[in-house]
C-alpha positions as CSV (number, residue, x, y, z in Angstrom):
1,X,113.9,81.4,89.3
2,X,114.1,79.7,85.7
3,X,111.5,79.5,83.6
4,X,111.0,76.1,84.2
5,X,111.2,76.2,87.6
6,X,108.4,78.6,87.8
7,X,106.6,76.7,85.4
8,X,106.4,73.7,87.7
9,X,105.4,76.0,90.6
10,X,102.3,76.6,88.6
11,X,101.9,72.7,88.1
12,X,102.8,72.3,92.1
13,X,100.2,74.5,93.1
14,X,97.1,74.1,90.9
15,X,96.9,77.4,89.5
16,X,94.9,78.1,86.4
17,X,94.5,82.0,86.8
18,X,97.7,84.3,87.3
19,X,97.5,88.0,88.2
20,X,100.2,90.5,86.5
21,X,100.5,92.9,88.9
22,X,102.6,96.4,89.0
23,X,101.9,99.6,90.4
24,X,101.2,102.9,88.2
25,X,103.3,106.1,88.9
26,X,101.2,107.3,92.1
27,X,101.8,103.6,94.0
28,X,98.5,102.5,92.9
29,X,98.1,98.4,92.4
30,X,97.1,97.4,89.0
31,X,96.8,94.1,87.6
32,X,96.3,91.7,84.7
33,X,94.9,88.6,84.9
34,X,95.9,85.5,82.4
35,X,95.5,81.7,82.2
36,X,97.9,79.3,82.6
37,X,97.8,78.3,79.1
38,X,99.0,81.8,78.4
39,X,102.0,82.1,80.8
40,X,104.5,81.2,77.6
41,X,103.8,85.1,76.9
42,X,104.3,86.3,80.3
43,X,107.5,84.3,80.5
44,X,109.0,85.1,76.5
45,X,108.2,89.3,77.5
46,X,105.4,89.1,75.0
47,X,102.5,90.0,76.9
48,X,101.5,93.8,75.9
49,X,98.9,95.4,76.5
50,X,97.6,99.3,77.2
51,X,98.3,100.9,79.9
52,X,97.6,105.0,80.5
53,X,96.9,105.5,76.4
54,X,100.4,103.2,75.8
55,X,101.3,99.7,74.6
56,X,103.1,98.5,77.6
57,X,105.2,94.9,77.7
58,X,105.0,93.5,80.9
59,X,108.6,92.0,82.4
60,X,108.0,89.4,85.2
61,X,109.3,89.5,87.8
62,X,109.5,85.4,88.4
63,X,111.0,84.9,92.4
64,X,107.7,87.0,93.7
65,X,105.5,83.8,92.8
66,X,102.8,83.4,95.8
67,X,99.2,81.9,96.0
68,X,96.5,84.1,97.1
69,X,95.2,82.0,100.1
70,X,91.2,83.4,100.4
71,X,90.8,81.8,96.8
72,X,90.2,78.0,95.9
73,X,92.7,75.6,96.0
74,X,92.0,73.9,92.6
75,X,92.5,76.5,90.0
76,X,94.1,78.2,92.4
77,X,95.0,82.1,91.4
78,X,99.0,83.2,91.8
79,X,100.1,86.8,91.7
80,X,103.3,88.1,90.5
81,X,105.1,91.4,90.7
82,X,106.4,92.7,87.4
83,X,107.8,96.1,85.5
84,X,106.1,97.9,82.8
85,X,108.3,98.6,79.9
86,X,108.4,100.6,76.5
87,X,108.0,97.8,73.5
88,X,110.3,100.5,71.1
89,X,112.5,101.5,73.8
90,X,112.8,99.7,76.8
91,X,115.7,101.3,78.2
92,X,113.3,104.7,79.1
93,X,111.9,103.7,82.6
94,X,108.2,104.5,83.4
95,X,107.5,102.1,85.7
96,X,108.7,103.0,89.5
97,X,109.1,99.5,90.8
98,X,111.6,99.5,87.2
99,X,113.4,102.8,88.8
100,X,113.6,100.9,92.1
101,X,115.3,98.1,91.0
102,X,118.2,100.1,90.1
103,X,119.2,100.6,94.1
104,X,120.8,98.2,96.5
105,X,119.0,99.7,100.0
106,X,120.5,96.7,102.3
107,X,119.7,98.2,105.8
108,X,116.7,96.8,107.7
109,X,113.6,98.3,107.3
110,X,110.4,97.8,109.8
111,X,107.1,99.6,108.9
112,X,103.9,100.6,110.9
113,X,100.8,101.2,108.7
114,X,97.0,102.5,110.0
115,X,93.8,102.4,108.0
116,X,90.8,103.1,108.8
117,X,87.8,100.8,109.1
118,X,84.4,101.5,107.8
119,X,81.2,100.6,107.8
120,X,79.8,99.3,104.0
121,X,76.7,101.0,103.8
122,X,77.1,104.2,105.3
123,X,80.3,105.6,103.8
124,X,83.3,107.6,106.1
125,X,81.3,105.7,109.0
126,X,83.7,103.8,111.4
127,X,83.0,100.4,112.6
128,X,83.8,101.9,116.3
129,X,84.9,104.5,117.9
130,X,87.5,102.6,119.9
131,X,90.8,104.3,120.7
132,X,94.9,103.8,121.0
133,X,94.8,99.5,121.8
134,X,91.6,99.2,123.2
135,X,90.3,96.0,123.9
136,X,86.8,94.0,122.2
137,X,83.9,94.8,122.6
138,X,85.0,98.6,122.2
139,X,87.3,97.0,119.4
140,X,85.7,95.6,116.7
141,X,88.2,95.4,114.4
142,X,90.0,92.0,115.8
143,X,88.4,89.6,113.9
144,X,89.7,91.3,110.4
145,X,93.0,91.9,111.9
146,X,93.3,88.3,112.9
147,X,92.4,87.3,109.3
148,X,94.8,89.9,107.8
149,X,97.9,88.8,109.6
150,X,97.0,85.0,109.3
151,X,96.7,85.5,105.3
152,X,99.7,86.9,105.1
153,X,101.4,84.9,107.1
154,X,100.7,82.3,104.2
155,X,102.2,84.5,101.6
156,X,105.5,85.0,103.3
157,X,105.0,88.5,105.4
158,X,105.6,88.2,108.6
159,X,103.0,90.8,111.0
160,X,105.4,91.7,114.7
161,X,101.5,93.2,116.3
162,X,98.7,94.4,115.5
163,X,95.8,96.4,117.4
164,X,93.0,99.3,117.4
165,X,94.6,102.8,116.8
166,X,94.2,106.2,118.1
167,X,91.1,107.6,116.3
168,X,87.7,105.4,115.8
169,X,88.0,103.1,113.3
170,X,91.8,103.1,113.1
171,X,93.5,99.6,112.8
172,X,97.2,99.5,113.1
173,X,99.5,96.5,111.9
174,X,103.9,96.8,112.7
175,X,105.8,94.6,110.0
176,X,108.1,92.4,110.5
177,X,111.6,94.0,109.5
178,X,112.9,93.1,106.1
179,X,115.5,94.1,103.8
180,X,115.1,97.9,102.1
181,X,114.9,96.1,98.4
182,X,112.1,93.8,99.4
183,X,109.9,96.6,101.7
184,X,107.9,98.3,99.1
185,X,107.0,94.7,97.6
186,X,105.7,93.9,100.9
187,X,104.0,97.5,102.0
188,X,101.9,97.2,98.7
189,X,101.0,93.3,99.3
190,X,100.3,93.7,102.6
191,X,97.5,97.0,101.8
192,X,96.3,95.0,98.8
193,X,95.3,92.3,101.7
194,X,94.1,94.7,104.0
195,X,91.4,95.9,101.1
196,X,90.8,92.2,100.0
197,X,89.9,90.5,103.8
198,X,87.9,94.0,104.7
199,X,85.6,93.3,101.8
200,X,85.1,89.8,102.6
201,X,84.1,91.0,106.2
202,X,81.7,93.4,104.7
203,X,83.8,96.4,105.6
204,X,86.0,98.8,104.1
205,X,89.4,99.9,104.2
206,X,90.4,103.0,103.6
207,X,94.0,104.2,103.6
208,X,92.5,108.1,102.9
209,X,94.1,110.2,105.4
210,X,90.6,112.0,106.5
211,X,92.1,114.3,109.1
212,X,89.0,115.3,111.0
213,X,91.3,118.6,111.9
214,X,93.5,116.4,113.3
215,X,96.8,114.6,111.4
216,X,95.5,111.5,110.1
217,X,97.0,107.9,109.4
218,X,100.3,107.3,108.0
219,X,103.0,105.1,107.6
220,X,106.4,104.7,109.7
221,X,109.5,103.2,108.3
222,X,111.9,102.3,110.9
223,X,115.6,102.3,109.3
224,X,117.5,99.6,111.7
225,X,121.1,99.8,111.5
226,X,124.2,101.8,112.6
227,X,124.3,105.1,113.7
228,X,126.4,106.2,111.5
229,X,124.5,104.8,108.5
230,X,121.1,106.3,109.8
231,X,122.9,109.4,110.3
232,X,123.9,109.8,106.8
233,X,119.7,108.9,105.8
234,X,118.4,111.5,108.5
235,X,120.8,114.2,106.8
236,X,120.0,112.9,103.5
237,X,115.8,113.3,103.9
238,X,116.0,116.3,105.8
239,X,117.7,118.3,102.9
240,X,115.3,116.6,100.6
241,X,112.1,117.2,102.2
242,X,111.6,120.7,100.8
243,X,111.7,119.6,97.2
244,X,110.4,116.4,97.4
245,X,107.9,116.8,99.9
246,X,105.1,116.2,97.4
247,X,106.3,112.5,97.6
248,X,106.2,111.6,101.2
249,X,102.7,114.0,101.4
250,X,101.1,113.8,97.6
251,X,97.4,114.7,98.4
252,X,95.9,117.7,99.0
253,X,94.4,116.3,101.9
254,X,98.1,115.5,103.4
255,X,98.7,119.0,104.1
256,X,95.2,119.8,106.2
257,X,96.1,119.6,110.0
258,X,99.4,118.7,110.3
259,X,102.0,120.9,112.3
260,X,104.4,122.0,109.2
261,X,107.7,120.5,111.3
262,X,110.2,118.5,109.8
263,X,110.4,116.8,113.0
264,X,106.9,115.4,112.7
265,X,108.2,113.4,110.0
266,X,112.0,112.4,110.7
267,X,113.1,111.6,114.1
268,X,114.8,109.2,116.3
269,X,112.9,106.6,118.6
270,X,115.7,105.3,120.9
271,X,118.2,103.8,117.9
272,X,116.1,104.3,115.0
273,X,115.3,106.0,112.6
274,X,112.0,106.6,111.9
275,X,110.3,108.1,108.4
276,X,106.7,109.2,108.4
277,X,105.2,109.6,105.1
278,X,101.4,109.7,103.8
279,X,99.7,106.2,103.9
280,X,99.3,107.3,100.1
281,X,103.1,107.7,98.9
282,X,104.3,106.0,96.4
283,X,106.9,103.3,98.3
284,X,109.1,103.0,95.4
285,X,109.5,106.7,95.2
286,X,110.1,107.2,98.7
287,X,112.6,104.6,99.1
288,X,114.4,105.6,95.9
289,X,115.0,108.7,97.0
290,X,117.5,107.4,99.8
291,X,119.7,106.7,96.7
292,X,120.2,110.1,95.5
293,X,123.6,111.9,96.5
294,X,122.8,115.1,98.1
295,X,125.7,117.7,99.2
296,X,125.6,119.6,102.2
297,X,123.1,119.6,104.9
298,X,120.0,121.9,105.8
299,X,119.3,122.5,109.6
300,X,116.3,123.4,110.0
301,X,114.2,122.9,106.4
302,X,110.9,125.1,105.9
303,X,107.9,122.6,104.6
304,X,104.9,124.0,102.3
305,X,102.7,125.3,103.9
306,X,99.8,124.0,101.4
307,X,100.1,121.5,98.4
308,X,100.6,124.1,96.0
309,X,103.4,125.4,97.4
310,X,105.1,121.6,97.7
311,X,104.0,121.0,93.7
312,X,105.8,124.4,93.0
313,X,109.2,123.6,94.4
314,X,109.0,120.0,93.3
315,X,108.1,121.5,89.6
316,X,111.5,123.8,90.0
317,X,113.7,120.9,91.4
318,X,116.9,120.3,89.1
319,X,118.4,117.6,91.1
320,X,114.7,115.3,91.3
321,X,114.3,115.8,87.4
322,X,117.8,114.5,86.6
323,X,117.3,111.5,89.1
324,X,113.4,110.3,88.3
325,X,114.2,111.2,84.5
326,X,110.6,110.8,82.6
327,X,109.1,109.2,85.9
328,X,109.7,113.2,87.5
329,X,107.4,114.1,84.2
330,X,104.8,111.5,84.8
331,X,104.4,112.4,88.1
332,X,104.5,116.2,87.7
333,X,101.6,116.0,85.4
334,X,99.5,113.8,87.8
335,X,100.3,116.1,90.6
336,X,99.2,118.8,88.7
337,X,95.9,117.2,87.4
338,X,95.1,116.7,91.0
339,X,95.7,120.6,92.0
340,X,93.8,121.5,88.8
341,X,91.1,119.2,89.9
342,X,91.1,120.0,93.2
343,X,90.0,124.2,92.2
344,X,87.8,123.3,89.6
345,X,85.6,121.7,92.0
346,X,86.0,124.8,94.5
347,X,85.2,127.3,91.7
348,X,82.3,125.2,90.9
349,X,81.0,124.9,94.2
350,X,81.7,128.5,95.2
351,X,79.3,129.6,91.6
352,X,76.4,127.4,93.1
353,X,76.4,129.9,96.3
354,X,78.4,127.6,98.7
C-alpha cells in the first residue's frame, strides 16, 4: 500500500488514534499509540522512540491497516504491525517479526489455540469447570467466544470452530488456514482479541500454561500440504527440537507435567502435520526456524528433562547462533534472567523455612 493510499484509509475510516504495534523478543505485544496528525512520522520512518534501554525507529508495516471494532466509530482507533529497527544501523535485526520477514513459508498453515478463562476477582479461578465441548449451562464461556470470533471476523481472521476445552475454564478456538507468512500476524491478533473481549466481559484470559500436574494449554499448527513437503518439516523439527527446544517450550512452567516425548509435540493427524508448542512461544521464532537448513536426521531425539537443561543446549548451539544472529543474544539473556529469577525466589523462600 502507498502512502497515499493508506493515508486515505485513515480519511475513509474516521480514525484519529493509530496503535504502532510489534512484538519484543519473547512474542510479547507492545504498542505505541499516535494521532492522526502525526502519521507523516510513522510513514517518513521518523517515529523513534525507547524501547528496552534503546532508541528504536519504528518501520510500518502499511498493508496490515485494520480498525479495532469494540472502539467508537468516529475517531475510530487503527492498529498496524511494524518492525523495530536500529536508527545507526538498521541492517542489525532485533526485532523477530524483522527476522521473519526474511522467509517465504508458502505452505498452509491452520492453528488451534486454548486459554483459560478466569474469574476477575478471585485470581487462577475458572469461570466453570466444564470439560472437552460441553454444552451451556456447564459452559460458560459461549458468550465471550461468540464475541471473540465475531470481532475478528471484522478484522479479516476467519475462526473454522470454537468450543469449551478439556480442563475447567479452557476455551479453544481452530483458525482458519492461511498462508505461513501471514500466521504469526494472525496468532498474535487473534490472542490480543482474546485478552481485549475477556476484559470487557469482566473475565480474564490467561494463556499461562498452569499445569495442575497435568500438561497444560498449547498451541497446534497444522502444516497442510504435500507429503513430501511435510516430510522434509517433520525431519527438519525433530533434529531441531534438542537445541531449540527452549523456543517451542520457553517457561519454566512448560516443562512441569509433560511426558518428555518428541512425539507429544510432532506428529501426524491423518495428512497433516501437526506442531505443538507452548501457548507462550514466540511465533516468529517458531516459524523461522522451518527456514534453517539442517543436515542429517535424528531418530529418536532426547528432550530436557527440566528448563535448565533446554537453556544449556540452546546456550551451546552453533547452528541457532549463526541463524538468529543478535536476536539468539537477546533471547539468551532473557532466558537466562528468567532461570536466574526463577532460584532466587526458591532460595528466598527456602531461607524463610518453606
Amino acid at each position: 500500500m502507498e502512502p497515499v493510499d493508506f493515508l486515505e484509509q485513515l480519511n475513509t475510516y474516521s480514525i484519529k488514534f493509530l496503535r504502532l504495534q510489534f512484538v519484543d523478543v519473547a512474542g510479547k505485544l507492545k504498542n505505541v499509540a499516535v494521532t492522526s496528525e502525526n502519521v507523516g512520522e510513522v510513514l517518513k520512518k521518523e517515529m523513534t522512540f525507547f524501547h528496552d534501554g534503546e532508541k528504536v525507529v519504528f518501520e510500518p508495516d502499511l498493508e496490515s491497516l485494520t480498525v479495532l471494532p469494540w472502539r467508537p466509530r468516529e475517531g475510530a482507533v487503527g492498529r498496524i504491525y511494524g518492525n523495530l529497527l536500529l536508527p545507526e544501523n538498521e541492517e542489525k535485526v532485533i526485532c523477530p517479526r524483522k527476522f521473519f520477514t526474511r522467509f517465504n513459508l508458502p505452505l498452509e498453515v491452520a492453528v488451534e489455540f486454548s486459554f483459560y478463562l478466569q474469574e476477575k476477582a478471585q485470581e487462577k479461578t475458572p469461570v466453570d469447570y466444564a470439560g472437552l465441548w460441553d454444552v451451556s449451562p456447564l459452559d460458560l464461556g459461549e458468550n465471550l467466544r461468540r464475541d471473540v470470533v465475531l470481532t475478528l471476523e471484522k478484522m479479516g481472521i476467519g475462526v473454522k470452530y470454537s468450543g469449551h476445552g478439556a480442563q475447567p475454564g479452557e476455551q479453544v478456538l481452530g483458525l482458519k488456514p492461511v498462508k505461513g507468512n501471514k500466521l504469526p500476524d494472525i496468532l498474535t491478533t487473534a490472542k490480543f482479541v482474546v485478552r481485549t473481549i475477556a476484559e470487557r466481559h469482566g473475565l480474564n484470559a490467561s494463556f499461562f500454561p498452569y499445569h495442575h500436574k497435568k500438561p497444560g494449554l498449547s498451541v497446534k499448527y497444522s502444516f497442510l500440504g504435500e507429503k513430501e513437503e511435510t516430510e522434509k518439516l517433520y525431519q527438519k523439527i525433530v533434529t531441531l527440537l534438542p537445541e531449540a527446544e527452549i523456543i517451542f517450550r520457553p517457561l519454566i512452567n512448560d516443562y512441569y507435567g509433560y511426558p518428555q516425548k518428541p512425539e507429544n509435540f510432532i506428529f501426524y493427524d491423518g495428512d497433516h502435520l501437526v506442531l505443538t508448542v507452548s501457548p507462550k512461544a514466540n511465533p516468529y521464532l517458531v516459524l523461522s526456524l522451518l527456514a534453517l537448513e539442517t543436515i542429517g536426521s535424528v531418530e529418536k531425539p532426547v528432550l530436557a528433562s527440566d528448563f535448565g537443561q533446554a537453556l544449556r543446549r540452546f546456550s551451546e548451539s552453533t547452528k541457532l547462533r549463526e541463524f538468529f544472529g543478535e536476536l539468539f543474544w537477546r533471547y539468551l539473556k532473557i532466558k537466562q534472567k528468567s532461570y536466574f529469577d526463577f532460584w532466587s525466589r526458591v532460595h528466598e523462600e527456602g531461607d524463610n523455612g518453606d
